[in-house]
C-alpha positions in Angstrom: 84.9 18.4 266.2 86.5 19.4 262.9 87.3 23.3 262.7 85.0 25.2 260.3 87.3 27.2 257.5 87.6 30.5 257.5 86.3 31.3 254.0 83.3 29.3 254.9 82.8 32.0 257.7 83.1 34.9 255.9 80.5 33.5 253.3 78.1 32.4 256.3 78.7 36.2 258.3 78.5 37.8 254.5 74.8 36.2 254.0 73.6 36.6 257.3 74.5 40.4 257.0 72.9 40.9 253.5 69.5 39.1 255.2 69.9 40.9 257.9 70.2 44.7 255.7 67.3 43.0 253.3 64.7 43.4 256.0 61.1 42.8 254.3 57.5 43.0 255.5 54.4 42.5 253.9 51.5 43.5 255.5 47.2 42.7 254.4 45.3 45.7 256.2 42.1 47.6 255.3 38.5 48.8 256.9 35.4 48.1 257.1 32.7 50.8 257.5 28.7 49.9 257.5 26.2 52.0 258.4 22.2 51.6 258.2 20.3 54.9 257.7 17.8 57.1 256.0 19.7 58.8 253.7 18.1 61.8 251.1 20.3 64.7 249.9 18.7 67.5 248.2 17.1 67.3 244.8 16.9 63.9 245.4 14.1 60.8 246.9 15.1 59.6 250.5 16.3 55.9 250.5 16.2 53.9 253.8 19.2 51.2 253.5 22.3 49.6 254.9 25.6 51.3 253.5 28.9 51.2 253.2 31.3 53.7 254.2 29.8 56.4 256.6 32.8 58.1 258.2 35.6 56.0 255.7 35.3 53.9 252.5 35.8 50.6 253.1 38.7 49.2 251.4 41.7 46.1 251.6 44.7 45.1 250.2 48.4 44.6 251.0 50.8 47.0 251.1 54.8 45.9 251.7 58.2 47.4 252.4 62.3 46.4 252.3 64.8 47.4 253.7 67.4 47.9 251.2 70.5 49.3 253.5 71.6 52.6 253.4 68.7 54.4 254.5 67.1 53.2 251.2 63.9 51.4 251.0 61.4 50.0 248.5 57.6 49.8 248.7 55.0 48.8 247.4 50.5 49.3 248.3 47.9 47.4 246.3 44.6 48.4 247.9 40.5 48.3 246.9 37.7 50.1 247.9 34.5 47.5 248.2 31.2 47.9 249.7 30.2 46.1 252.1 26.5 46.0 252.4 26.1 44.2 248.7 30.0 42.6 248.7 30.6 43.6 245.7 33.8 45.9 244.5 35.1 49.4 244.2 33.1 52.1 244.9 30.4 52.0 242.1 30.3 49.0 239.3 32.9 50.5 236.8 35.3 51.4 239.4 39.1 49.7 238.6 39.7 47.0 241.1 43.1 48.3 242.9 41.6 52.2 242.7 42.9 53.1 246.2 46.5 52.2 245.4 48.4 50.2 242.7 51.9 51.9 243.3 55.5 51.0 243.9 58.2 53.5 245.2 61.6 54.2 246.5 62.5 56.3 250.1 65.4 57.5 251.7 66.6 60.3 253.3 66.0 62.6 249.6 61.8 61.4 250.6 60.2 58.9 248.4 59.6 58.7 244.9 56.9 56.4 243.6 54.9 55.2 240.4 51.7 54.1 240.0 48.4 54.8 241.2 47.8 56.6 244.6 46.4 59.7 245.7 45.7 62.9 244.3 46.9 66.4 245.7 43.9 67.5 246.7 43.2 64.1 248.8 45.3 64.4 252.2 44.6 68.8 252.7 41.1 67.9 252.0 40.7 65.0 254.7 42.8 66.5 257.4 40.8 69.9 257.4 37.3 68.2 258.5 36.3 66.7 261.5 34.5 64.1 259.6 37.9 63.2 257.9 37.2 61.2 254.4 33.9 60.5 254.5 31.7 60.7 251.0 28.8 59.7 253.0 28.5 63.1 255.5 32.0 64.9 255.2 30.4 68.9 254.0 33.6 69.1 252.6 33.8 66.0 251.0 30.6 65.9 249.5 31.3 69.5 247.9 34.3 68.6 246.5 33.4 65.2 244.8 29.5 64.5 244.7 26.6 66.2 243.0 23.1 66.1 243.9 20.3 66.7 241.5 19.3 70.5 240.5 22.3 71.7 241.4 23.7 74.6 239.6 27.3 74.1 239.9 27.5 69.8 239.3 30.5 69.7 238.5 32.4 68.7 241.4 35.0 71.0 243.1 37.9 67.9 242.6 39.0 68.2 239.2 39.5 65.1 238.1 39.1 61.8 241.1 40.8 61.7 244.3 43.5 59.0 243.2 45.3 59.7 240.2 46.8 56.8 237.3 50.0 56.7 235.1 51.8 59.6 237.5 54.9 60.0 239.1 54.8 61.1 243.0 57.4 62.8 245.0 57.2 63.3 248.2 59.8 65.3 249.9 61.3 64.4 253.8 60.0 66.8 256.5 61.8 70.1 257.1 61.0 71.3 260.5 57.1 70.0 260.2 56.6 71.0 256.4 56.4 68.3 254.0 54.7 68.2 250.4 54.1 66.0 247.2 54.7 66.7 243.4 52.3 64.8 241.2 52.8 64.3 237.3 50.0 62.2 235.7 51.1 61.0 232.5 47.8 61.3 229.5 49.5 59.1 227.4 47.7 60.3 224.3 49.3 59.4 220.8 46.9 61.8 218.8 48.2 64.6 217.8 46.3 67.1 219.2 46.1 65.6 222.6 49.4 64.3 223.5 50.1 67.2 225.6 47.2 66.4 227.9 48.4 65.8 231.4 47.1 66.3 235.5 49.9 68.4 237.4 49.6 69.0 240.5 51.3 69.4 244.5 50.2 70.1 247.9 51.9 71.4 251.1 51.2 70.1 254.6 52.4 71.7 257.7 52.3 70.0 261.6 53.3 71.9 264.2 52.1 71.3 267.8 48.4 72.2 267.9 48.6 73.7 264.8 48.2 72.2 261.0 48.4 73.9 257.1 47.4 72.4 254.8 47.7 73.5 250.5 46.8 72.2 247.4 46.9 73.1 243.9 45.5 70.8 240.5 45.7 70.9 237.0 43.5 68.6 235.1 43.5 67.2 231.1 42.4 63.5 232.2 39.7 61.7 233.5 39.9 59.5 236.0 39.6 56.8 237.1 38.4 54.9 234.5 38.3 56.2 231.2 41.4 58.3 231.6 39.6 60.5 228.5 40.8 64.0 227.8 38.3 66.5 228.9 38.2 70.5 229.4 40.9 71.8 231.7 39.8 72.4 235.0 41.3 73.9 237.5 41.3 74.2 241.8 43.1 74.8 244.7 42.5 74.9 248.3 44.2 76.1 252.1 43.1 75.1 255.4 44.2 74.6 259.0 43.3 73.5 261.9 44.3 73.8 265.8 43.6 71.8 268.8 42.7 73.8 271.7 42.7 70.3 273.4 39.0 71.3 274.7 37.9 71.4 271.4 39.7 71.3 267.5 38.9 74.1 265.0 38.9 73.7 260.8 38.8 75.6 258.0 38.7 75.8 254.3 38.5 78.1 251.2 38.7 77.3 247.7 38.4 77.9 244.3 37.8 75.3 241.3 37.1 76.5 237.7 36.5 75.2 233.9 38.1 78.0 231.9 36.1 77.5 228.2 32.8 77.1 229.9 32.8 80.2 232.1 32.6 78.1 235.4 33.6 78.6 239.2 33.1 77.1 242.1 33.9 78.6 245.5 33.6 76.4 248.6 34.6 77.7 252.3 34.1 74.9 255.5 34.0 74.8 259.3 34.0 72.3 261.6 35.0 71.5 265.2 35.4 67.9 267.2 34.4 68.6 271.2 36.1 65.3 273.0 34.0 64.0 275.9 36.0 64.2 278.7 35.9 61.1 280.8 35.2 59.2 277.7 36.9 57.9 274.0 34.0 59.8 272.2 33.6 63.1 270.8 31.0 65.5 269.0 31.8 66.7 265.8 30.3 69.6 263.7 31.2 70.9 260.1 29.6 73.1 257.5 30.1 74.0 253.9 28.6 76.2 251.0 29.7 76.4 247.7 28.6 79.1 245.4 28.6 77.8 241.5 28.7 80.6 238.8 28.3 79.8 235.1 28.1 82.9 232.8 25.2 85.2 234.6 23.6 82.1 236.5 24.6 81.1 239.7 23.8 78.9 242.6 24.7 78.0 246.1 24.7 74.0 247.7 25.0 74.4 251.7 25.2 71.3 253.8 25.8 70.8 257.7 26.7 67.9 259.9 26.2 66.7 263.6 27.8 63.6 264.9 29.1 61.1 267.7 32.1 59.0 266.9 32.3 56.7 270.2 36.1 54.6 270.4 35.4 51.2 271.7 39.2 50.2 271.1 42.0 51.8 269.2 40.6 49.8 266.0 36.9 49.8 266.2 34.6 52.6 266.6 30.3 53.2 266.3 29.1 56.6 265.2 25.6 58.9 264.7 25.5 61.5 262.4 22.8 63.7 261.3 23.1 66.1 258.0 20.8 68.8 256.6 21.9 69.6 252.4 20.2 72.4 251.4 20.3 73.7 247.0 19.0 77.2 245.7 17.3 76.0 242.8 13.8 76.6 242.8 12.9 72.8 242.4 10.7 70.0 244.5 12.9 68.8 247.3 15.6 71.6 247.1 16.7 70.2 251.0 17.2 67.0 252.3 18.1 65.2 255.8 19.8 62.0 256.8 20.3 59.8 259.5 22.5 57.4 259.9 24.1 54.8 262.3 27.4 52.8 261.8 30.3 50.5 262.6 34.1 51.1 261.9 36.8 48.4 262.0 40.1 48.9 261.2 42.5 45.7 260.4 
């Protein structure tokens, strides 16, 4: 057998340690949520139907990561919210196709910095301080900050603009001792005059310690989102919460503020909510409550809306779930309350 040469083993050890440092993984992930119910919020006719998304929109995509040596890595997440019960995608007609995530990034040990399209601040402290987590179906919380219902006083939502931002820059710094945060710069890209300086701003804090989590976050709004990406009127809101696991039982709580300076509005918005395991079993019953009070000039209003469910674990990946809601308006109009129903399926891929 003829001796290899040496050269031709450095060149062979040399590329098998650059494939070796160039780890890569790509990954196609998402979930699907369906739920049938009868669903009416107030100010609004009761619909009997199948829907999508009851405890979590229902999204897919593929998100990817490389392992560039040194501690350095890049990544990438294209992901799309669909419905399931019609097939059809996003979460309403108009909606972009990757609106959940259409970002690339760099990490390392200074935390990651990414570009693109991804989450807004006030997305992660608002899902973490609810016990029904990111639902826009019965989340109190979630509801308040990003859906109307008819005859309400204060329609505009508490969110100022979406809960994924486009054209910004995210950093996200490493954790110190529990604490981390994100620093979000959405670019307007405007070339009229007069609007060129229109831009979102915005960061959050999150703090996990034991039993105990903080959560913080604080938005500046010029832009529409998602789809327009218009200039509108500045709007403002911010919001802290916590919770705490008592291992019996898990506490939450919320208080905000959101306001449109040059049309005299605020919006105040405090939650509650708990999640009571089962013990003996991978269930548990979870409660939550919110009221916002909406002030414009010398009117006001108030939008109160409470939640009872049972989110039942069949395996780490698939769950089934009841909830019942009550959304109650002050306006003096037909239907000022409303109650829903509902009964669902969550698999996670």
């Amino acid at each position: 057998m003829n001796a290899i040469p040496s050269g031709l083993c450095a060149v062979a050890l040399a590329a098998l340690g650059a494939s070796a440092m160039a780890q890569s993984s790509v990954q196609l992930t998402g979930l699907v949520d369906a739920y049938a119910g009868s669903m009416k919020l107030a100010g609004q006719q009761r619909v009997a139907s199948v829907g999508s998304g009851g405890m979590t929109t229902s999204w897919w995509g593929l998100k990817g990561v490389e392992d560039l040596g040194g501690g350095l890595k890049a990544d990438f997440n294209i992901t799309a919210f669909m419905r399931v019960d019609t097939g059809s995608p996003g979460r309403y007609d108009a909606d972009p196709f990757f609106s959940r995530d259409a970002n690339v990034g760099l990490s390392g040990g200074f935390g990651r910095l990414g570009l693109g399209r991804g989450m807004a601040p006030n997305f992660l402290p608002t899902i973490l301080t609810n016990p029904f987590g990111d639902s826009f179906t019965v989340s109190p919380l979630v509801l308040h900050a990003n859906m109307s219902t008819a005859g309400w006083a204060g329609s505009n939502q508490t969110t100022s603009s979406d809960t994924g931002w486009s054209n910004q820059i995210v950093y996200s710094t490493p954790s110190f001792g529990g604490l981390k945060g994100n620093v979000h710069y959405q670019f307007g890209e405007k070339a009229t005059d007069g609007d060129k300086s229109k831009k979102n701003v915005g960061l959050n804090l999150m703090y996990f310690s034991g039993p105990l989590s903080l959560t913080a976050f604080y938005e500046r709004a010029q832009i529409s989102n998602p789809v327009s990406l218009a200039v509108m009127p500045t709007k403002s809101d911010w919001m802290v919460g916590g919770s705490y696991d008592f291992s019996l039982a898990k506490l939450y709580a919320t208080y905000g503020q959101a306001r449109v300076g040059d049309q005299d509005r605020k919006n105040t918005t405090y939650s509650l909510g708990l999640d009571l395991p089962v013990p003996g079993t991978t269930g548990s019953f979870k409660a939550a409550a919110a009221r916002t009070k909406a002030e414009q000039g010398d009117a006001s209003g108030t939008r109160t809306s409470v939640s009872l469910g049972y989110d039942h674990f069949l395996s780490k990946r698939t769950d089934v779930y009841a909830v019942a809601m009550y959304d109650r308006v002050s306006m003096d109009i037909p239907d000022k309350s409303g109650t829903s129903l509902l009964l669902g399926i969550r698999h996670r891929f």
